[in-house]
DSSP file (Angstrom, degrees, kcal/mol; ACC not computed):
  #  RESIDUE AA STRUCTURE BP1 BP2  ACC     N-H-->O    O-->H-N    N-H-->O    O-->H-N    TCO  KAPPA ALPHA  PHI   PSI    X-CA   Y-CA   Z-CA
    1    1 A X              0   0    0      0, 0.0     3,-0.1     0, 0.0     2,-0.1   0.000 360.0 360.0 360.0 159.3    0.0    0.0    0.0
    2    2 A X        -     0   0    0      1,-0.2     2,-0.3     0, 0.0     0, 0.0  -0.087 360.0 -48.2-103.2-172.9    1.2    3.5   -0.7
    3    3 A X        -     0   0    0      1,-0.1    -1,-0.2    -2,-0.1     2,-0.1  -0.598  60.2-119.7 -88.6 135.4    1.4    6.2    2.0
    4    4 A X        -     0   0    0     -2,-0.3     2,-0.4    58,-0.1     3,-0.1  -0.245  32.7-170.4 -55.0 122.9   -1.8    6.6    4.1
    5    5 A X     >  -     0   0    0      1,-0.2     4,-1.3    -2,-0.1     3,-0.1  -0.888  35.7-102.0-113.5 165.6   -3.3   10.1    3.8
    6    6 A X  H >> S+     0   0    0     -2,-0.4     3,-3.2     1,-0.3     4,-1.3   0.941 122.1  58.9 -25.3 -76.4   -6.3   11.6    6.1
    7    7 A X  H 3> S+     0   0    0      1,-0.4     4,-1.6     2,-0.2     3,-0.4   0.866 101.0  50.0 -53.4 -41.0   -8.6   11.0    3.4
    8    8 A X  H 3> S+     0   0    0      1,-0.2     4,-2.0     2,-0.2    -1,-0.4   0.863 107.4  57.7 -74.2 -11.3   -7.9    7.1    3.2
    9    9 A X  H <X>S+     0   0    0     -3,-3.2     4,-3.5    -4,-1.3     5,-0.6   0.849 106.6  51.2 -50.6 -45.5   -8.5    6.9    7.0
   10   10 A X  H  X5S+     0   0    0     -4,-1.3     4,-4.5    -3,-0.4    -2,-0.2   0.998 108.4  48.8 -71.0 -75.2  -11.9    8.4    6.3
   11   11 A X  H  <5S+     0   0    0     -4,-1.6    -1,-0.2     1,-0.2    -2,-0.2   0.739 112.6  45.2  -5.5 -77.0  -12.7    6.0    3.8
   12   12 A X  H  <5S+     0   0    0     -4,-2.0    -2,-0.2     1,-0.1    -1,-0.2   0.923 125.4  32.3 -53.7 -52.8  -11.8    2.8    5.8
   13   13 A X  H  X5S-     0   0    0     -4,-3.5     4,-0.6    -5,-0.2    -3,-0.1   0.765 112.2-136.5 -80.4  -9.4  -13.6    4.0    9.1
   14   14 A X  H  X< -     0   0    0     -4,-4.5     4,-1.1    -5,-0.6     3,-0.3   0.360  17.1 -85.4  74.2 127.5  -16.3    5.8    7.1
   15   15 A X  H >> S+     0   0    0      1,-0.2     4,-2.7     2,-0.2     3,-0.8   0.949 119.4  51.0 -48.1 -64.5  -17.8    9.3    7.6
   16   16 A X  H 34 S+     0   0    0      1,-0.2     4,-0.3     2,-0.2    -1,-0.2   0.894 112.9  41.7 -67.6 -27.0  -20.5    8.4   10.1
   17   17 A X  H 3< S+     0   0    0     -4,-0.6    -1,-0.2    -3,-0.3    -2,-0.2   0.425 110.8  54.0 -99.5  16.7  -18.5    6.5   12.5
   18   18 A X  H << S+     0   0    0     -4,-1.1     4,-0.4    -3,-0.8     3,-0.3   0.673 106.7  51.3 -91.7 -34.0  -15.9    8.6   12.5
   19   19 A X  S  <>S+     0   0    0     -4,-2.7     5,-0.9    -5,-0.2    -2,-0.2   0.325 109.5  53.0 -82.2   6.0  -18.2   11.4   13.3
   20   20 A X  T   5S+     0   0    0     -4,-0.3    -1,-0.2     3,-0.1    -3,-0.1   0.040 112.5  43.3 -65.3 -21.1  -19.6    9.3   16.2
   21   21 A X  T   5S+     0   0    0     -3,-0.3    -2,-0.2     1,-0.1    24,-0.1   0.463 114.9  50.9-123.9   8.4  -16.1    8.7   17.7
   22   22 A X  T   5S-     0   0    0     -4,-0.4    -3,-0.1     2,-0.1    -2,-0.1   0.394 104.8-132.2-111.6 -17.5  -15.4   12.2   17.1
   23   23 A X  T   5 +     0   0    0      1,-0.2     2,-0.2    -5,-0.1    -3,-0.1   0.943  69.3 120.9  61.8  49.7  -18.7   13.3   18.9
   24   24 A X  S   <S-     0   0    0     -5,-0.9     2,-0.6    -6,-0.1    -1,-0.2  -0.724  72.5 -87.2-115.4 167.7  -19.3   15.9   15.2
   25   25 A X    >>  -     0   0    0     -2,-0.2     3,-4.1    55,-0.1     4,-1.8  -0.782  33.5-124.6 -81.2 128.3  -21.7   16.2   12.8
   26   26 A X  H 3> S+     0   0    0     -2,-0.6     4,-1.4     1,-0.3     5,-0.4   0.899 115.3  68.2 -35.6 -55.0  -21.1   14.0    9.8
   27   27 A X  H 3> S+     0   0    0      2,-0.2     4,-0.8     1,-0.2    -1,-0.3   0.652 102.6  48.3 -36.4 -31.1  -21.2   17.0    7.7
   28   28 A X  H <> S+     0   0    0     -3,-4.1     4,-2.6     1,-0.2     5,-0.3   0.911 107.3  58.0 -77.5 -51.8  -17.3   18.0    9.8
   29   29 A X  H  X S+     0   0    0     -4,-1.8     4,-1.4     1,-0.3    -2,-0.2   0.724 107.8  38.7 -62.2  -3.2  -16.3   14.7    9.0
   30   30 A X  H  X S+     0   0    0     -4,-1.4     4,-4.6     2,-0.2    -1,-0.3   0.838 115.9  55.2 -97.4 -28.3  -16.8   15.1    5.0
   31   31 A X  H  X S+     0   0    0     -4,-0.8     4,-1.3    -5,-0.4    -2,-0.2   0.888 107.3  52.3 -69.3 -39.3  -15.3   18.9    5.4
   32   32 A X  H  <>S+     0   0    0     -4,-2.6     5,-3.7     2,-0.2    -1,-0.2   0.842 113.6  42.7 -12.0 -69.3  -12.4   16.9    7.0
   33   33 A X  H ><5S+     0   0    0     -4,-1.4     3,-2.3    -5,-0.3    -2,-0.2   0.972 109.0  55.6 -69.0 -50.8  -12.1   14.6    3.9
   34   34 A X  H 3<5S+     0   0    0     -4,-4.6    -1,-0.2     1,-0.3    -2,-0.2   0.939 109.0  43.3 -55.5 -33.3  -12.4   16.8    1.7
   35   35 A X  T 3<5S-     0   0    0     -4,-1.3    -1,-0.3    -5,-0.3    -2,-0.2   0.177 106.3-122.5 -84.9  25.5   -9.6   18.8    3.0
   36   36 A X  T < 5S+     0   0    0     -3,-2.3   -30,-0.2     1,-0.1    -3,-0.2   0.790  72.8 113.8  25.0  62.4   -7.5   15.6    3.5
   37   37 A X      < -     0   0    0     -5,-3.7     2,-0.7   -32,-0.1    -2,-0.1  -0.659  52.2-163.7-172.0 149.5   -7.1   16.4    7.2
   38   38 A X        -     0   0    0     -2,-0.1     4,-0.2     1,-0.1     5,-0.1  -0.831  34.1-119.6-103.3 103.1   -7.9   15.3   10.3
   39   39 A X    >   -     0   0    0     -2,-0.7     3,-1.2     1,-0.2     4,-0.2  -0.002  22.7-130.2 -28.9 134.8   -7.5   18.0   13.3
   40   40 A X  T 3  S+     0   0    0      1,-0.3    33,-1.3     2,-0.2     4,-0.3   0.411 107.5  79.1 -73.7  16.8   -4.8   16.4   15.9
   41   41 A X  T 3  S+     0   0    0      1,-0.1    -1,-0.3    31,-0.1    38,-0.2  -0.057  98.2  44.1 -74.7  -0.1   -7.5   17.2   18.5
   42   42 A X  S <  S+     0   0    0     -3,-1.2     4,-0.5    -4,-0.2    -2,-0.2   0.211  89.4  93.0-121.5   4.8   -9.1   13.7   17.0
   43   43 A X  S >> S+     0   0    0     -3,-0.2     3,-2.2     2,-0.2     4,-1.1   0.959  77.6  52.2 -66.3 -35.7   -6.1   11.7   16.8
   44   44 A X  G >4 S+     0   0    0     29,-0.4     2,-3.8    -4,-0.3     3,-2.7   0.802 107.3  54.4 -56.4 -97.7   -6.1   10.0   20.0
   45   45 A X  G 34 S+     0   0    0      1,-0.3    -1,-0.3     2,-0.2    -2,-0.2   0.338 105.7  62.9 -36.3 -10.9  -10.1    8.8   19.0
   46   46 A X  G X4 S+     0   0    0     -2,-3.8     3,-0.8    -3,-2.2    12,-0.4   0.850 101.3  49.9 -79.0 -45.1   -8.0    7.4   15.6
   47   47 A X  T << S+     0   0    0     -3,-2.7    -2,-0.2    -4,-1.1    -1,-0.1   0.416 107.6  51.2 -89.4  -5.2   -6.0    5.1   17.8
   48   48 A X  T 3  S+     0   0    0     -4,-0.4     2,-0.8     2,-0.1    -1,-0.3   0.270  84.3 101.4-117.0  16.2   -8.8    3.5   19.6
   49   49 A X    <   -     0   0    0     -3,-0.8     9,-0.3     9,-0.1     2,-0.1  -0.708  67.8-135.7-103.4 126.1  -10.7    2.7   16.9
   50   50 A X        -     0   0    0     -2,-0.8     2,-0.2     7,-0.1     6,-0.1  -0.606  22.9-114.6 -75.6 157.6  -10.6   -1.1   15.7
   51   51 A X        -     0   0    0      4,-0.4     6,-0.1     2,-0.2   -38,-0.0  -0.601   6.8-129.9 -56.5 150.2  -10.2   -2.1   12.1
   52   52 A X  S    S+     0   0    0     -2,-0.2     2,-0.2   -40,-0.1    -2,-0.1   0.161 100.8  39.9 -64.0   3.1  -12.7   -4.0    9.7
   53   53 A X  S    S-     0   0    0      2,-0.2    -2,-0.2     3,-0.0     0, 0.0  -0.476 107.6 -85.4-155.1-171.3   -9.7   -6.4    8.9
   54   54 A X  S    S+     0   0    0     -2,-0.2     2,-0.3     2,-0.0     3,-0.1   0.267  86.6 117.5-100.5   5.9   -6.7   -8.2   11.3
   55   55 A X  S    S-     0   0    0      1,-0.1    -4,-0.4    -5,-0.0    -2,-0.2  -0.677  71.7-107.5 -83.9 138.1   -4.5   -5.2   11.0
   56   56 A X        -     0   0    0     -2,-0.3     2,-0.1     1,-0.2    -1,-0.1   0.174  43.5 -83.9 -48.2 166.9   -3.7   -3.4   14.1
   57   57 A X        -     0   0    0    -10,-0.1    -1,-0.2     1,-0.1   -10,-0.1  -0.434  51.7 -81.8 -93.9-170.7   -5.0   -0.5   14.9
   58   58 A X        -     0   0    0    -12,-0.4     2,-0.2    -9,-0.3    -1,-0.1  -0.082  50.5-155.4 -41.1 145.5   -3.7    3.2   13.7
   59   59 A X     >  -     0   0    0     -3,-0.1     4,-1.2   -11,-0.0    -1,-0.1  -0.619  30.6-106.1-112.0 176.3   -0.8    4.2   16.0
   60   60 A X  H  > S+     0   0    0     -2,-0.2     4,-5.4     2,-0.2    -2,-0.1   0.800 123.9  53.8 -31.2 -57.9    0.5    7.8   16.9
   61   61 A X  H  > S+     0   0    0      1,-0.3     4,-2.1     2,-0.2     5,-0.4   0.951 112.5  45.9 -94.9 -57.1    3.6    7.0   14.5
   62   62 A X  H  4 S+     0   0    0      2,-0.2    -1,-0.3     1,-0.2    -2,-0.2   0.732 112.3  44.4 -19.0 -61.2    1.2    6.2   11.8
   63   63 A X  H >X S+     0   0    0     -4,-1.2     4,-1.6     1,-0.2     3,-0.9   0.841 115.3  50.7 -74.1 -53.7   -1.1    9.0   12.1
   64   64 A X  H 3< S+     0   0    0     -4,-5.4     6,-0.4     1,-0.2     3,-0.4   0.872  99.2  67.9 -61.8 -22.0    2.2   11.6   12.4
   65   65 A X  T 3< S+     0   0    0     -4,-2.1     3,-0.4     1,-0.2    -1,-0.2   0.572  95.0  60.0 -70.1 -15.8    3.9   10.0    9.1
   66   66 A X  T <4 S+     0   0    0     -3,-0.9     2,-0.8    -5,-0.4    -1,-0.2   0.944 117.9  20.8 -78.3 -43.9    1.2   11.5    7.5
   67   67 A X  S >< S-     0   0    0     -4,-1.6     3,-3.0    -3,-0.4    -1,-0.3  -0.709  93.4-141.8-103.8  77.9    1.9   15.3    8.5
   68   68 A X  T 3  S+     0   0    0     -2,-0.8    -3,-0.1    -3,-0.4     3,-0.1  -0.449  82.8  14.3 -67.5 143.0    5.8   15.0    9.4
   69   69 A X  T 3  S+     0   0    0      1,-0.5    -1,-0.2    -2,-0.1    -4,-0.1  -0.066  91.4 140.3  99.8 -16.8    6.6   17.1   12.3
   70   70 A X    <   -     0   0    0     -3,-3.0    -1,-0.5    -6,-0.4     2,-0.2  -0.267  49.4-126.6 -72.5 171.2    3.0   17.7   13.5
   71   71 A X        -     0   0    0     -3,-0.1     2,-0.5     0, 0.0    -1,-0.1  -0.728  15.3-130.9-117.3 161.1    2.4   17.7   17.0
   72   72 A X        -     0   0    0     -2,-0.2     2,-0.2   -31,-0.1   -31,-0.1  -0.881  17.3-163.2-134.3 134.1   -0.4   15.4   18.7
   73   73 A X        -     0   0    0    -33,-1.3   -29,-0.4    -2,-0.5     2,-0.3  -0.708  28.1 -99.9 -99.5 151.7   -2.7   16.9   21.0
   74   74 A X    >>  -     0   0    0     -2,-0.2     3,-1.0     1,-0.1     4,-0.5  -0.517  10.5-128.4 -95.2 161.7   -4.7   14.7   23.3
   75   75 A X  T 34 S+     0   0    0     -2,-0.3    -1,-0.1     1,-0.2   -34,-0.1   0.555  98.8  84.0 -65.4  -3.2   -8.2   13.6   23.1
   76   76 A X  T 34 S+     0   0    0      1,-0.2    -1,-0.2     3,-0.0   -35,-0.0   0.961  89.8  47.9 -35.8 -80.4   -8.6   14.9   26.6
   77   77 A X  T <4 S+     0   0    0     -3,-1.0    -1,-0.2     2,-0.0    -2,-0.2   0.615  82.2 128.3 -74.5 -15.5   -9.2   18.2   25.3
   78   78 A X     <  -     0   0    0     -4,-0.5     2,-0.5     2,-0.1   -36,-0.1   0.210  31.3-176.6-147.1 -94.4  -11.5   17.8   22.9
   79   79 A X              0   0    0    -38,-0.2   -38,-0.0     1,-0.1    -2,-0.0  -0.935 360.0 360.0-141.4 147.9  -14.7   19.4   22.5
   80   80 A X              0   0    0     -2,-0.5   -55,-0.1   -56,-0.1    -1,-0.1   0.563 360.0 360.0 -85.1 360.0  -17.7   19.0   19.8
């Protein structure tokens, strides 16, 4: 597989349960895809999410390879 972007994350978990584990309106989560990116204020919610398949799930290392450098905020903070 080639390198993961936002937008294939969205695909695989799909707009409405991603907007369910993001505690958004479906409507964020497509404004999201379309802009092939995911706030790091949702990553942590990335990483707890199982796959449809045997692959583990998304890490941290995973999720930063997409944006190198970004910094990863925790799911702590946020907010719908």
């Amino acid at each position: 597989m080639g390198m993961l972007t936002f937008r294939d994350i969205i695909e695989e978990f799909g707009i409405k349960r991603l907007a369910e584990a993001f505690g958004v309106a479906e409507s964020h989560v497509r404004t999201m895809k379309a802009r092939d990116s995911i706030p790091p204020l949702y990553w942590g919610f990335l990483t707890e999410l199982d796959r449809e398949d045997e692959r583990p799930r998304l890490t941290f290392g995973d999720i930063r390879a997409i944006v190198p450098g970004a910094s990863v905020a925790s799911k702590e903070g946020a907010t719908a």
